[in-house]
Short mmCIF file of the C-alpha atoms (twelve columns), coordinates in Angstrom:
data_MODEL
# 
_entry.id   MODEL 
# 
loop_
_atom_site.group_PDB 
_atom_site.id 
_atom_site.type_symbol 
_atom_site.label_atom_id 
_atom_site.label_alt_id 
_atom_site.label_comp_id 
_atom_site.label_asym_id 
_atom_site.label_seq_id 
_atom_site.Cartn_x 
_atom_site.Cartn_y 
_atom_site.Cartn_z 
_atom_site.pdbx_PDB_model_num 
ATOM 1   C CA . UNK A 1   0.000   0.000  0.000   1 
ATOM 2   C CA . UNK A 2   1.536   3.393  -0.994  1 
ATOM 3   C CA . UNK A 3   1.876   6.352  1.067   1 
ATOM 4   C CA . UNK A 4   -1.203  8.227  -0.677  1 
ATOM 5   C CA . UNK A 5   -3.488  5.053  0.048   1 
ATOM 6   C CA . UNK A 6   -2.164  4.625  3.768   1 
ATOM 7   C CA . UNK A 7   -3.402  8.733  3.850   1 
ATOM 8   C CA . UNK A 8   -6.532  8.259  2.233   1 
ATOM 9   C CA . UNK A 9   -7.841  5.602  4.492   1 
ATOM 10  C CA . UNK A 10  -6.458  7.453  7.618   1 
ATOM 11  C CA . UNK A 11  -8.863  10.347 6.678   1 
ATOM 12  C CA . UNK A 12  -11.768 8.054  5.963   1 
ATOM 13  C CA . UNK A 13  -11.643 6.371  9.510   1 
ATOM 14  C CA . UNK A 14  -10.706 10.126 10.858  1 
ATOM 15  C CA . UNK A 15  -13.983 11.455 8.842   1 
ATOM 16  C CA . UNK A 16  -16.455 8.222  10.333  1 
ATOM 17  C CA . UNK A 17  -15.007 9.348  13.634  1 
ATOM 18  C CA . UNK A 18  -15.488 12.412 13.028  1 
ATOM 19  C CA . UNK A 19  -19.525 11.977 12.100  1 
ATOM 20  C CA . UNK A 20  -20.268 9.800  14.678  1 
ATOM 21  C CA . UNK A 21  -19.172 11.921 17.610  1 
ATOM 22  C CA . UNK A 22  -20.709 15.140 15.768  1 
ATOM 23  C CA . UNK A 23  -17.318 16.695 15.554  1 
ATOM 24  C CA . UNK A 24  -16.044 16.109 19.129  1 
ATOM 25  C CA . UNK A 25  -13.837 13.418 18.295  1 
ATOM 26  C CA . UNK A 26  -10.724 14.099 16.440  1 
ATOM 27  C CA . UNK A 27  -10.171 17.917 16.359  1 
ATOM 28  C CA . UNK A 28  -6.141  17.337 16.236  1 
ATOM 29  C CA . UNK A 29  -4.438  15.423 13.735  1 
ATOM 30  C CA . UNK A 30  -1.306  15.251 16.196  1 
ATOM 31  C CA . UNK A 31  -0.331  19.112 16.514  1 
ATOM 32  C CA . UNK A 32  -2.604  20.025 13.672  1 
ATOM 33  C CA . UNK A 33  -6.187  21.254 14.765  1 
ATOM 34  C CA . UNK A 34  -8.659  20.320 12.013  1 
ATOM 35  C CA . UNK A 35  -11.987 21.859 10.172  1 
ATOM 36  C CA . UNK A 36  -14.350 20.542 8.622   1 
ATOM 37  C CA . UNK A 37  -15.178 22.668 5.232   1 
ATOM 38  C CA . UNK A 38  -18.307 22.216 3.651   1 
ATOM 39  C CA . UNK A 39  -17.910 23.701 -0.162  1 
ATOM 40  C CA . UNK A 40  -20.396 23.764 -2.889  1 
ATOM 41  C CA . UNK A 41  -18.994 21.446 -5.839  1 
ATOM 42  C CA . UNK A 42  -18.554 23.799 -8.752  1 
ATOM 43  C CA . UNK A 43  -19.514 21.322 -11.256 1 
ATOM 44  C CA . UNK A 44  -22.221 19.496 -9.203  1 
ATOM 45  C CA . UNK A 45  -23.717 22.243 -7.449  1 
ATOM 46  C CA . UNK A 46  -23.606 19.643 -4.258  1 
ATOM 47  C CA . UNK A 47  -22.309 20.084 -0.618  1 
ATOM 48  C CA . UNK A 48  -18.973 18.682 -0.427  1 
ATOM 49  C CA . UNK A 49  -17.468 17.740 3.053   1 
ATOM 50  C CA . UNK A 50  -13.941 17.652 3.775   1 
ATOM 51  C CA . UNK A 51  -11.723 17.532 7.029   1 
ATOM 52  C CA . UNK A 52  -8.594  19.656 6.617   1 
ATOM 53  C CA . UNK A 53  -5.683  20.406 9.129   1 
ATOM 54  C CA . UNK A 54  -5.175  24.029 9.479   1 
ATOM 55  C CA . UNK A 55  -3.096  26.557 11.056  1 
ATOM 56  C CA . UNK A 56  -4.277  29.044 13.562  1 
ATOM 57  C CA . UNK A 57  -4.279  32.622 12.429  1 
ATOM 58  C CA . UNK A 58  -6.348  35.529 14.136  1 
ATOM 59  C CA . UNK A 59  -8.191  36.540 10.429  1 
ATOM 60  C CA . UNK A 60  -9.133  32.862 10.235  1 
ATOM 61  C CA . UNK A 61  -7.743  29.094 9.380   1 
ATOM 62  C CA . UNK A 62  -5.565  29.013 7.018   1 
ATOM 63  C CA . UNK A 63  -5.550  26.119 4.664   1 
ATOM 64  C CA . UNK A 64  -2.689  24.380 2.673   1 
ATOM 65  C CA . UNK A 65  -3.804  22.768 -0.656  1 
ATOM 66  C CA . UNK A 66  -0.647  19.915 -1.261  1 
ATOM 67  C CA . UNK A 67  -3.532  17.553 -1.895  1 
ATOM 68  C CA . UNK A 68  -0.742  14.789 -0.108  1 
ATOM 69  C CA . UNK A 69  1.739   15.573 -2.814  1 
ATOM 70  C CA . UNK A 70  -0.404  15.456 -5.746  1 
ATOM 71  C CA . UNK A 71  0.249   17.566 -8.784  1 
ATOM 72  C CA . UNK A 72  -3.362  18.822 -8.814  1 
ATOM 73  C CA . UNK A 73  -5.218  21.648 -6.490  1 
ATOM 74  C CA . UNK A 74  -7.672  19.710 -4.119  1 
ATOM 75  C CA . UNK A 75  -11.446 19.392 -4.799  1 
ATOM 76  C CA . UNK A 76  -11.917 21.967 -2.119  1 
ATOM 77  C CA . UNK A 77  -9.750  24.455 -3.594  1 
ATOM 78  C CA . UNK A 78  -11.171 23.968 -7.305  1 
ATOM 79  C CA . UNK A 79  -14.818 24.921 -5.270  1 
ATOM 80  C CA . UNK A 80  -13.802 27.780 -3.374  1 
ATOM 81  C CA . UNK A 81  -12.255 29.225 -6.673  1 
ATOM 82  C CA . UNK A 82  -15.364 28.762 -8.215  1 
ATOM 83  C CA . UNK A 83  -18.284 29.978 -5.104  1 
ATOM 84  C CA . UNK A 84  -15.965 31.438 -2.038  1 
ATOM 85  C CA . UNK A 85  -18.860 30.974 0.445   1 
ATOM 86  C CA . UNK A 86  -18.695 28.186 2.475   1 
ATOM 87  C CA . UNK A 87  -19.778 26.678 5.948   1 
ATOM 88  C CA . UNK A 88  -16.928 25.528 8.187   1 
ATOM 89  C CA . UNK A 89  -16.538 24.179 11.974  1 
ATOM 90  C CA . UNK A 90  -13.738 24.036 14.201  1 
ATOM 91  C CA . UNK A 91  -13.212 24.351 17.777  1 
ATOM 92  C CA . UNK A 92  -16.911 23.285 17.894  1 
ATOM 93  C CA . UNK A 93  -18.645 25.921 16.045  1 
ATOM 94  C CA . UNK A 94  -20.349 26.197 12.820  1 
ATOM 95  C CA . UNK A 95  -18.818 29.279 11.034  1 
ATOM 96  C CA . UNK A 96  -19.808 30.709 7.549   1 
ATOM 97  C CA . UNK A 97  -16.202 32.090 5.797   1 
ATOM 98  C CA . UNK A 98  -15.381 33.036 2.631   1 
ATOM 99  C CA . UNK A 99  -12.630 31.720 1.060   1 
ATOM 100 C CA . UNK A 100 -9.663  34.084 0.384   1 
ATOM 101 C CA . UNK A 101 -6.680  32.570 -1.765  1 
ATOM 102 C CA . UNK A 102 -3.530  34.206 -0.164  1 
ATOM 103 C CA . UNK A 103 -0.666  36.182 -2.702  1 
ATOM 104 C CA . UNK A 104 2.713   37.654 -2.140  1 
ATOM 105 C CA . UNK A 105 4.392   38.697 0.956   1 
ATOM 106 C CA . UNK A 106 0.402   37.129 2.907   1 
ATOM 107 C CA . UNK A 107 1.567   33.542 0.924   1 
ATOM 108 C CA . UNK A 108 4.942   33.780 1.772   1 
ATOM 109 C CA . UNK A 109 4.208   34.453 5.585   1 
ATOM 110 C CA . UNK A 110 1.712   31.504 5.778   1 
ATOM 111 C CA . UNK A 111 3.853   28.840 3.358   1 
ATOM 112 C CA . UNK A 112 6.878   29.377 6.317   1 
ATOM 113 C CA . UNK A 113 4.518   29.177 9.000   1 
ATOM 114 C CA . UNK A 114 3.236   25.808 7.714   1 
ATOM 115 C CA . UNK A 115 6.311   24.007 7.069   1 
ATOM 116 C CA . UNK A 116 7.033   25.362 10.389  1 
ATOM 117 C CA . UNK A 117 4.049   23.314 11.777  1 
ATOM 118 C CA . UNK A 118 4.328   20.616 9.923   1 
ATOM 119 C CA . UNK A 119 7.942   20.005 7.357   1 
ATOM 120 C CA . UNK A 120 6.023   17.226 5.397   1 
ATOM 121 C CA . UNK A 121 4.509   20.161 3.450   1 
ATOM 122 C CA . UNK A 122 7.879   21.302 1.971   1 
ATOM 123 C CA . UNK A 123 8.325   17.175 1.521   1 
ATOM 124 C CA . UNK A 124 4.856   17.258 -0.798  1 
ATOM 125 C CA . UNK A 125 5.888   21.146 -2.406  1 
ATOM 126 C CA . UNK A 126 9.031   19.662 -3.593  1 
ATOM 127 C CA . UNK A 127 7.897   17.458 -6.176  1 
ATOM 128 C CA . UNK A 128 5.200   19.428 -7.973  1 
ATOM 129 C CA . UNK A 129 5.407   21.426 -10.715 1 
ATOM 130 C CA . UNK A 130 2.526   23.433 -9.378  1 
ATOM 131 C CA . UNK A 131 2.475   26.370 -6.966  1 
ATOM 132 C CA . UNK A 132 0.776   25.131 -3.374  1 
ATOM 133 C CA . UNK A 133 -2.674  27.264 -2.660  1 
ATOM 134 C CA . UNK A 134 -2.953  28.719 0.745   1 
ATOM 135 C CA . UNK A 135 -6.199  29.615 1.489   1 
ATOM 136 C CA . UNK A 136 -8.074  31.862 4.140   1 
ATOM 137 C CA . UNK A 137 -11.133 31.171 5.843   1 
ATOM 138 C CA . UNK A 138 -12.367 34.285 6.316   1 
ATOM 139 C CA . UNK A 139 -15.575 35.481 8.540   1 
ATOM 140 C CA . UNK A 140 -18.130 36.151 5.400   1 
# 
């Protein structure tokens, strides 16, 4: 089983868990708090869930779209480009943000912050030919 595979079903059980206990369980993925992001699906026009670690930030969680090394933009990033609205929950409460893709010096200042938190994101950065989005969950 490859690394992506091992990742995917970690998030699956982590999502069940996550369901079942109505978002108490499983707020940390180790030192990583986590949100759940409810997007509308730019081609479907359907909710999409997801379960995202994030990194703390007075303006609002910021998100970092590696999609586990893939050379693609996550799902969730395609749908915030598309409707920036969205519904998310952490710490326990039900939020609705808007989704603000972060530029320049804003980017730069996040990107070193989460390799900070976590240097597996540099790891997944390094062997794309894409530039990582960082997104903002703003308060809408």
């Amino acid at each position: 089983m490859n690394n992506r595979t091992k990742m995917r079903l970690q998030w699956r059980m982590h999502k069940l868990v996550w369901n079942l206990s109505g978002g108490r369980l499983g707020r940390r993925i180790g030192e990583m708090p986590v949100v759940e992001l409810i997007t509308t699906g730019r081609k479907s026009g359907q909710e999409r869930q997801v379960l995202i670690t994030f990194l703390e930030d007075d303006g609002g969680p910021i998100l970092i779209g590696t999609n586990a090394g893939l050379d693609r933009d996550p799902a969730w990033v395609h749908n915030l480009r598309a409707n920036p609205t969205a519904r998310a929950r952490w710490n326990g409460t039900w939020r609705t943000v808007q989704g603000v893709e972060l530029a320049g010096t804003e980017r730069a200042a996040a990107w070193q912050a989460a390799v900070d938190a976590f240097a597996g994101y540099a790891d997944y950065a390094a062997g794309l030919t894409r530039t990582v989005p960082i997104v903002q969950l703003r308060p809408a």
